[in-house]
C-alpha positions as a printed NumPy array, in Angstrom:
array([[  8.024,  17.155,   9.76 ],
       [ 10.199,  14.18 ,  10.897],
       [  9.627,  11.025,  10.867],
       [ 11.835,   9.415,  12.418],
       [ 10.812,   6.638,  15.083],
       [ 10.816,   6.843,  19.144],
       [ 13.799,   3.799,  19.975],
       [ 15.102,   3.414,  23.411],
       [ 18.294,   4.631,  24.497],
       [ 20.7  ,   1.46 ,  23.687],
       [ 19.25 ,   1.479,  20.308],
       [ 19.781,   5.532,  19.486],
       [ 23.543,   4.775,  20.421],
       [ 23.629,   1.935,  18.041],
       [ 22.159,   4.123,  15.17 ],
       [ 24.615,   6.922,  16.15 ],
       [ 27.663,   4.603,  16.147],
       [ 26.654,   2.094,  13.562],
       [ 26.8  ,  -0.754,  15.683],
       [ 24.06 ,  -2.853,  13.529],
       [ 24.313,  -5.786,  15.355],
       [ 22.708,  -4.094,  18.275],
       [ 20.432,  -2.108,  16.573],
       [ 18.851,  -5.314,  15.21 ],
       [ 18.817,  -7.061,  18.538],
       [ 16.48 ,  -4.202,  19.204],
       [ 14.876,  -4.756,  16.181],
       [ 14.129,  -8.44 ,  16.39 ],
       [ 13.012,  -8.853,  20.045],
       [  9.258, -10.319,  20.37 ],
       [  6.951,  -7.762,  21.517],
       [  5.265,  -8.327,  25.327],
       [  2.089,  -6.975,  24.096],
       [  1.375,  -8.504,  20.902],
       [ -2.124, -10.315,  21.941],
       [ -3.228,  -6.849,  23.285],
       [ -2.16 ,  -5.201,  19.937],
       [ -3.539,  -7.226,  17.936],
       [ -6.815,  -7.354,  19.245],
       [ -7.036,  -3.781,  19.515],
       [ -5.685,  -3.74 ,  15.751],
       [ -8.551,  -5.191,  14.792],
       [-10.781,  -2.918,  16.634],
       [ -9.735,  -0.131,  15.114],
       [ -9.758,  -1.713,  11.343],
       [-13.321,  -2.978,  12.432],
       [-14.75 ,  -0.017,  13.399],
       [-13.152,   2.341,  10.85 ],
       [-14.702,  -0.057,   8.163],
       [-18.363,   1.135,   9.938],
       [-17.441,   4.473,   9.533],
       [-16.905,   4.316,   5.671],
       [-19.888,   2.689,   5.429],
       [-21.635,   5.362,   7.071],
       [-19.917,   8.251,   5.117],
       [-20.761,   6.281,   1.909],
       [-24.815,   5.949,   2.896],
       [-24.559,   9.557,   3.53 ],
       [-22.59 ,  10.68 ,   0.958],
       [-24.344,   8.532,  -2.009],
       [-28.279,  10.274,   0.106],
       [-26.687,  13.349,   0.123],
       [-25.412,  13.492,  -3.301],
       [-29.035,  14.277,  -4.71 ],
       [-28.984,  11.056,  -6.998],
       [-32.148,  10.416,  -8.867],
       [-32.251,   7.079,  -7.502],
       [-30.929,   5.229,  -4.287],
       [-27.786,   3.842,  -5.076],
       [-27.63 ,  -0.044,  -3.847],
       [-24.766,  -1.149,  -1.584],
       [-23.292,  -3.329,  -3.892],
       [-23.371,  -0.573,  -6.599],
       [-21.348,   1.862,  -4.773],
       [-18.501,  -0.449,  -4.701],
       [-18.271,  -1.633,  -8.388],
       [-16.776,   1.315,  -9.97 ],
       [-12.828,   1.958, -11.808],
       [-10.559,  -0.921, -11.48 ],
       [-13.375,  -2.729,  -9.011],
       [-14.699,  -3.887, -13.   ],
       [-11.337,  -4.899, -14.274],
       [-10.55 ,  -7.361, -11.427],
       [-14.008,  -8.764, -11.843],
       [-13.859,  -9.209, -15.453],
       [-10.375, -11.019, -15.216],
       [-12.015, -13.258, -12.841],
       [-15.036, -14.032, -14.596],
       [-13.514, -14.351, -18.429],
       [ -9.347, -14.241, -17.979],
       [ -7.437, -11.627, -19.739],
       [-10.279, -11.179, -22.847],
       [-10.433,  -7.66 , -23.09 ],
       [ -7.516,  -4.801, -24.492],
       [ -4.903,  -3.554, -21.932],
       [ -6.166,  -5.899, -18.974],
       [ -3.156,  -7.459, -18.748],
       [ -1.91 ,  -4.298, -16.793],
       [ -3.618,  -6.051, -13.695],
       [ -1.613,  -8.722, -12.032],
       [ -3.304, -11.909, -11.694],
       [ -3.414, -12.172,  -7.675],
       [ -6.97 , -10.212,  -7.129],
       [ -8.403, -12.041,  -9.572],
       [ -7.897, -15.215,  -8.355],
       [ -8.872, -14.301,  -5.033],
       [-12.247, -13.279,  -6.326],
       [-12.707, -16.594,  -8.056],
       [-12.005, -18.801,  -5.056],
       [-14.645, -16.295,  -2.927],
       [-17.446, -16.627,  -5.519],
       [-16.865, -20.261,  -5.487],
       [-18.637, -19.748,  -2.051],
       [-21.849, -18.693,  -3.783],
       [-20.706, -14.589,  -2.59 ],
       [-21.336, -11.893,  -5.43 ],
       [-18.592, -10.999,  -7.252],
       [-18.999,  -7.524,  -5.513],
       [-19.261,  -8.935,  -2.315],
       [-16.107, -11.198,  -3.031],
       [-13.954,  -8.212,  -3.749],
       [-15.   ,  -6.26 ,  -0.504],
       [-14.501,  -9.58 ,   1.744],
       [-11.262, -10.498,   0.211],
       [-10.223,  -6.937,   1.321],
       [-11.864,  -6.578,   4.675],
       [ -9.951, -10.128,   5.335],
       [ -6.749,  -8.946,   4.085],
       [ -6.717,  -5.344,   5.397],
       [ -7.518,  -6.759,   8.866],
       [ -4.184,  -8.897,   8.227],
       [ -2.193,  -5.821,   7.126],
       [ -3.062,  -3.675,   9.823],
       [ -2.755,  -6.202,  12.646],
       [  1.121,  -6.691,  11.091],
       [  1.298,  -3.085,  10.78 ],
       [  0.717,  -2.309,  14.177],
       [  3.416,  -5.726,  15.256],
       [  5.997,  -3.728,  13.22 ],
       [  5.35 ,  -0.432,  14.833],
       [  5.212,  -2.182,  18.331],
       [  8.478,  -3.625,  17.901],
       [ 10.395,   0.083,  17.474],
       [  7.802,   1.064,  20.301],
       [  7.188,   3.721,  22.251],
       [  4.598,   1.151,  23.913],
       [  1.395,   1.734,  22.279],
       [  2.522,   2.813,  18.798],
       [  1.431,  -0.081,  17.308],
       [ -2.367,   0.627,  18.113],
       [ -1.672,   4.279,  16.717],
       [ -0.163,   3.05 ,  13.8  ],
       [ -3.7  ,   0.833,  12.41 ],
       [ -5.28 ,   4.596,  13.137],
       [ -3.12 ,   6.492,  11.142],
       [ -3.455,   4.399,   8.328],
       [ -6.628,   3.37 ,   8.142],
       [ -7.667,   6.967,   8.461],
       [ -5.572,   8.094,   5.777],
       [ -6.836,  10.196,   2.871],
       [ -6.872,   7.243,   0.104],
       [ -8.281,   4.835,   2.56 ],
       [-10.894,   3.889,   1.047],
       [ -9.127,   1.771,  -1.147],
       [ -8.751,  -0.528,   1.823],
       [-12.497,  -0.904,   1.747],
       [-13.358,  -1.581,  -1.886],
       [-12.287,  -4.666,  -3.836],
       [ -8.539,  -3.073,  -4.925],
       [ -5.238,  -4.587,  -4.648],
       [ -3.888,  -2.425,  -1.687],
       [ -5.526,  -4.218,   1.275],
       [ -4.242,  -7.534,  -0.382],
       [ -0.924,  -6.551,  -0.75 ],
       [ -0.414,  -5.297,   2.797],
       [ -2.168,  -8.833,   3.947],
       [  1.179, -10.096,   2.227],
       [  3.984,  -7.382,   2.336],
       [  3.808,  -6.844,   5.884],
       [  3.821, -10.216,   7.024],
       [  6.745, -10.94 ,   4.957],
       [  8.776,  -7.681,   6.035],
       [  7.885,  -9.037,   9.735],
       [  9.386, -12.2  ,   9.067],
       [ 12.636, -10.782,   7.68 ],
       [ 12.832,  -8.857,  10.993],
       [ 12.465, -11.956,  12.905],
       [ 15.366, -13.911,  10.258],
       [ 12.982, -15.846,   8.946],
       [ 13.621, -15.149,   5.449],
       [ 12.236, -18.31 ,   4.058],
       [  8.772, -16.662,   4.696],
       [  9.483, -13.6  ,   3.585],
       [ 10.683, -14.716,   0.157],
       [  7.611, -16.94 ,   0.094],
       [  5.232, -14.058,   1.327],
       [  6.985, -11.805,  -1.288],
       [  6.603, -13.896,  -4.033],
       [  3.014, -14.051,  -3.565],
       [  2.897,  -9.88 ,  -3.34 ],
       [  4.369,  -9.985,  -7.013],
       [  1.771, -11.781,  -8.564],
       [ -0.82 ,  -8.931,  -6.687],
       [  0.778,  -5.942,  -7.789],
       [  4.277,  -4.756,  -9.447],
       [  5.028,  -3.279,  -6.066],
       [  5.945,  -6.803,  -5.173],
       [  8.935,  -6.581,  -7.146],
       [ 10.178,  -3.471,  -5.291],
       [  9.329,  -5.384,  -1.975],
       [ 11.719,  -8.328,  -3.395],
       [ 14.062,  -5.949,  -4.117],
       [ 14.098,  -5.045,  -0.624],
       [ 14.471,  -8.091,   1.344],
       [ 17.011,  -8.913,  -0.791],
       [ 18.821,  -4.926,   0.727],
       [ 17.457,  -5.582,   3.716],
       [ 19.342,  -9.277,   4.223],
       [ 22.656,  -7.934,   2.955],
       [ 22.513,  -4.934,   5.345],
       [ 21.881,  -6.6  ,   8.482],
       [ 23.912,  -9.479,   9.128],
       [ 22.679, -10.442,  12.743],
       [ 20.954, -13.583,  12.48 ],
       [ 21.639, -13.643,   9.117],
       [ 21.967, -17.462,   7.143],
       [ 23.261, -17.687,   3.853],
       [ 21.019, -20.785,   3.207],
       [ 18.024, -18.937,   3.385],
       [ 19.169, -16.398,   0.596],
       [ 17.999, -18.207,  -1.985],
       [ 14.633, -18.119,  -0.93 ],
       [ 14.718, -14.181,  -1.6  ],
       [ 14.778, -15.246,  -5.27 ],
       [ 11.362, -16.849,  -5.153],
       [  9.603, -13.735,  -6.119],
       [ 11.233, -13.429,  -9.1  ],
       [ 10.008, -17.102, -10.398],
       [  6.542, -15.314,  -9.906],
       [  6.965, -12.252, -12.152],
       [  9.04 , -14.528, -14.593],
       [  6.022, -16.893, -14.585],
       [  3.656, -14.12 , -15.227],
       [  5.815, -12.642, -18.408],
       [  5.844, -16.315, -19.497],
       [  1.984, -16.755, -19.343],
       [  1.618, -12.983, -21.025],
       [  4.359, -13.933, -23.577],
       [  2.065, -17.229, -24.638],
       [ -0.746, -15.165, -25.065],
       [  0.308, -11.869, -27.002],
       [  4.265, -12.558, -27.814],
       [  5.274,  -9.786, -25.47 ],
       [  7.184, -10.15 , -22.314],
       [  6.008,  -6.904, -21.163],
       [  2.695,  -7.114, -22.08 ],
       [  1.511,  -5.636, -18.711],
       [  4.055,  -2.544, -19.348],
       [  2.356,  -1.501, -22.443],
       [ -0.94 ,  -2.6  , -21.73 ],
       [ -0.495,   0.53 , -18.998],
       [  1.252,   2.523, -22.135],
       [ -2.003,   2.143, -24.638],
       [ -4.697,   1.896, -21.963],
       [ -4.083,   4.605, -19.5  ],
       [ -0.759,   6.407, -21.198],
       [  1.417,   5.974, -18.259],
       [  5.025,   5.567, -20.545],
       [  8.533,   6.277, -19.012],
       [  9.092,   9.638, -18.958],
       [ 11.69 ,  11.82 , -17.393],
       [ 11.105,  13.252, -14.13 ],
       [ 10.562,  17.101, -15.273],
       [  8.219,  16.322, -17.451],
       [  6.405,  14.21 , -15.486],
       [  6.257,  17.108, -12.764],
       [  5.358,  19.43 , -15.639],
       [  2.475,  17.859, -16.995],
       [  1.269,  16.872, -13.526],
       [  1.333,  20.501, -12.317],
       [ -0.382,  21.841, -15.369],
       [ -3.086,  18.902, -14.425],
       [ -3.253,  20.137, -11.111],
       [ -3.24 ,  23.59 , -12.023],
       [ -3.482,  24.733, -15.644],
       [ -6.725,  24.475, -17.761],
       [ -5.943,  20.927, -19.169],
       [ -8.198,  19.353, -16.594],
       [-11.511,  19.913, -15.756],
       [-12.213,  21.489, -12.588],
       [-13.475,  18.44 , -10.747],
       [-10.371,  16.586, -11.663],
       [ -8.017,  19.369, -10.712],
       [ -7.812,  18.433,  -6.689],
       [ -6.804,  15.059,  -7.204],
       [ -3.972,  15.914,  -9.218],
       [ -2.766,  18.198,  -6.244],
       [ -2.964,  15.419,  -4.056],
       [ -1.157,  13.397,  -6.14 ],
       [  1.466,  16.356,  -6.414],
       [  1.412,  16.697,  -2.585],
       [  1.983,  13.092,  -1.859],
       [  4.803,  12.666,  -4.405],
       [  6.61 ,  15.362,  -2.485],
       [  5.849,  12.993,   0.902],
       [  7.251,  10.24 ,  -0.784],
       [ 10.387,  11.845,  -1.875],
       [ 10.844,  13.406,   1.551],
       [ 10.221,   9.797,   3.181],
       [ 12.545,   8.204,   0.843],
       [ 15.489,  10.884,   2.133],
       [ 15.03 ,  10.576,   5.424],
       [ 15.11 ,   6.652,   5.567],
       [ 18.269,   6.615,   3.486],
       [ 19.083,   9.083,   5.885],
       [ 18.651,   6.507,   9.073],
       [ 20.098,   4.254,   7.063],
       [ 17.301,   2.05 ,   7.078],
       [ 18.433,   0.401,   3.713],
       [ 15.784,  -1.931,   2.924],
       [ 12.761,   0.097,   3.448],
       [ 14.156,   2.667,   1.642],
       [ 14.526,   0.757,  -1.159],
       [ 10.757,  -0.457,  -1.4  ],
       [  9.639,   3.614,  -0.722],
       [ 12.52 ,   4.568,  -3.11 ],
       [ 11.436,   2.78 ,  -6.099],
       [  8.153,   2.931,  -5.513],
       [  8.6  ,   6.192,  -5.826],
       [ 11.013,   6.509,  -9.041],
       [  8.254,   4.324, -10.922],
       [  5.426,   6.93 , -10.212],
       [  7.753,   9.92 , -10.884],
       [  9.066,   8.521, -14.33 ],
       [  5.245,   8.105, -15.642],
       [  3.551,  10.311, -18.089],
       [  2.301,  12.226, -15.017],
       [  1.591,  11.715, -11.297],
       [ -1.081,   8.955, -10.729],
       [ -2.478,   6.722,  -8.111],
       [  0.31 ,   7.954,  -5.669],
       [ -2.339,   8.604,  -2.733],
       [ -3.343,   5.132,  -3.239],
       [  0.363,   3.694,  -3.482],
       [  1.403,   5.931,  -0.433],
       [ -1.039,   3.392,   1.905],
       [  2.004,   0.396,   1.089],
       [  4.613,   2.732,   2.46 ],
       [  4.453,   1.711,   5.95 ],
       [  7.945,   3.598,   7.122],
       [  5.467,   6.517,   6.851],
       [  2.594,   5.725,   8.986],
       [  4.868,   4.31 ,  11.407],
       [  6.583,   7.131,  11.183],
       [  4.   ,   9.694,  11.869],
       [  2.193,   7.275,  14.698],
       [  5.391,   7.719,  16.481],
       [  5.286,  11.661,  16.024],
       [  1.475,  11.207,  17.353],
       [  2.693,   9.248,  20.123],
       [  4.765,  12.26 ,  21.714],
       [  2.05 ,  14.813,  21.393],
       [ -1.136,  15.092,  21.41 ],
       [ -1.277,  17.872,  18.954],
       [  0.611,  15.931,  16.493],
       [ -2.586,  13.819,  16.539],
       [ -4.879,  16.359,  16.682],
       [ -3.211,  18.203,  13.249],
       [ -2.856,  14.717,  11.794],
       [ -6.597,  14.02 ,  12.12 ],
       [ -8.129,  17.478,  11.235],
       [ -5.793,  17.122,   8.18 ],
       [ -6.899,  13.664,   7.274],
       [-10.468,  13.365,   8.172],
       [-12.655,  15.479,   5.641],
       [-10.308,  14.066,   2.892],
       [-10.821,  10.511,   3.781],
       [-14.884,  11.537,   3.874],
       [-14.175,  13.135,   0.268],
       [-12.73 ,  10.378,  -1.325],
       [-15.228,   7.941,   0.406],
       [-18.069,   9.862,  -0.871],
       [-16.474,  10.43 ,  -4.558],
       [-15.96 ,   7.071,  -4.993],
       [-19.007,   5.91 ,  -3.951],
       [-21.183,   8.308,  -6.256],
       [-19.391,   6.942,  -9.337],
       [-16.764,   9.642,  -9.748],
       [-13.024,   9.884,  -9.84 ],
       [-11.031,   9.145,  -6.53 ],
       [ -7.489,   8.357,  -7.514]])
């Protein structure tokens, strides 16, 4: 399947002769639409969030429980009790300093308002995920076909890990920062960006891979370009710097939050074959239960979208995103074996740009995409809301 984006005529020359000032003219005009794509944006984030919460009532009544699950009970499963723990107590228990600090302070400063803990996780990402997709669907917009932008918040928010936008993760919070920042850098404001970006390290590690993409993306597109706002591009790197400072101070190690992921979950660098081997045996050997056997295929069958994504933007030469999807990417594939890729897959925005544009040319393209999609999306909505593992 290709992925590559609908662009006006002017624009395909410019790719096809490598004239990049002109190609980022295109890139960096203001879209005419943007009040009716935002607003519709947040229509579709709004009522996608209405349908996982009917999926998960169902799901949790139809899962023959002995008792009615509560609302709040369904969403305080996995990592959900990590992020609330670090914001309750600080880094007190074994291995928790794998989390980055962002989520947690997030929570604190909602359940200063008096909101549950549970309740502060799932605001914090309604409010952020309705700020990623609205910037979403701006970038999309501004590579058009008109309308992709709206088609873009769908495709995402439908996606098969989804529901990780919904519950009190890191993903919807990252995306409320990422995209705005990779927006700015499209506009040459890269004071923002580096500021946006810095605050996307202290949420996940994948802000790192985001700094190291400005910092590609700056240095491959010199229209616009000011050297004076460089040094703002090294902002995020005071952030992780600050955070191995604060870990160091507390256990001696600079890379605390590396091994705390080696002892607690077993995710050490390991070459890519292996990490394919063990992964496929997961997936389909007799190491894993049965129950546990699907996600690993998932995780095998987006690893294999990730790869092709990161090909085909080196491919366009679109440097800078493919360095975010291209080390995201390396750092999954270099684990012990394949996990959380569904889940990391919903930062890759090239993709779900990517395929909205594909959408946008036929209507079967949509129609595949969302028979595909939809009865995972239920699945993992349903698993994770019964208590059991969803990536």
């Amino acid at each position: 399947m290709t992925l590559e984006v609908d662009r006006d005529a002017p624009e395909r020359a410019a790719r096809r002769s490598g004239s990049w000032p002109s190609l980022a003219r295109g890139l960096d005009r203001v879209p005419s639409r943007t009040g009716v794509v935002v607003g519709s944006a947040l229509g579709i984030w709004l009522l996608t969030r209405l349908s996982v919460l009917a999926v998960s009532t169902v799901g949790v009544y139809g899962a023959a429980a002995p008792t009615p699950v509560s609302f709040a009970r369904r969403w305080w499963e996995w990592d959900v009790l990590h992020y609330e723990r670090i914001a309750r107590y600080g880094y007190s228990q074994p291995n928790e300093e794998a989390f980055f600090p962002g989520l947690p302070l997030a929570l604190r400063a909602v359940h200063a308002l008096g909101i549950s803990w549970v309740d502060s996780g799932l605001l914090v990402s309604f409010v952020a995920g309705a700020v990623g997709v609205v910037f979403l669907a701006l970038l999309a917009e501004r590579r058009g076909p008109r309308g992709v932008g709206e088609r873009a918040a769908l495709v995402l928010t439908l996606s098969p890990a989804a529901v990780f936008l919904f519950a009190g993760y890191t993903e919807a919070l990252f995306l409320a920062l990422a995209l705005p920042a990779w927006y700015a850098a499209q506009r040459g404001r890269w004071v923002a960006a580096g500021g946006l970006a810095a605050l996307a390290c202290g949420v996940r590690i994948s802000g790192a891979f985001l700094a190291a993409a400005l910092v590609v993306e700056f240095l491959t597109r010199p229209q616009g370009r000011r050297w004076r706002q460089f040094p703002a591009l090294a902002v995020p790197a005071v952030v992780l710097g600050t955070y191995a400072a604060y870990l160091h101070g507390r256990t001696g190690d600079w890379l605390a939050w590396l091994h705390a992921q080696e002892v607690g979950w077993h995710r050490q660098l390991t070459n890519p074959v292996t990490a394919f081997s063990t992964t496929w045996d997961a997936a389909f050997g007799s190491s894993q239960a049965a129950q546990f056997r699907i996600n690993f295929r998932l995780e095998l069958v987006a690893m294999a979208v990730g790869i092709v994504l990161s090909v085909a933007l080196l491919w366009w030469r679109r440097w800078g995103e493919a360095t975010f999807v291209g080390l995201s990417v390396l750092a999954l594939a270099t684990s012990t074996w394949y996990l959380s890729v569904p889940r990391a897959s919903l930062l890759w925005w090239p993709l779900w740009i990517g395929i909205a544009s594909r959408t946008m040319r036929s209507r079967w393209w949509l129609a595949g995409y969302l028979t595909l999609v939809a009865p995972l999306s239920a699945a993992w909505v349903v698993l994770f809301a019964t208590g059991r593992w969803a990536g």
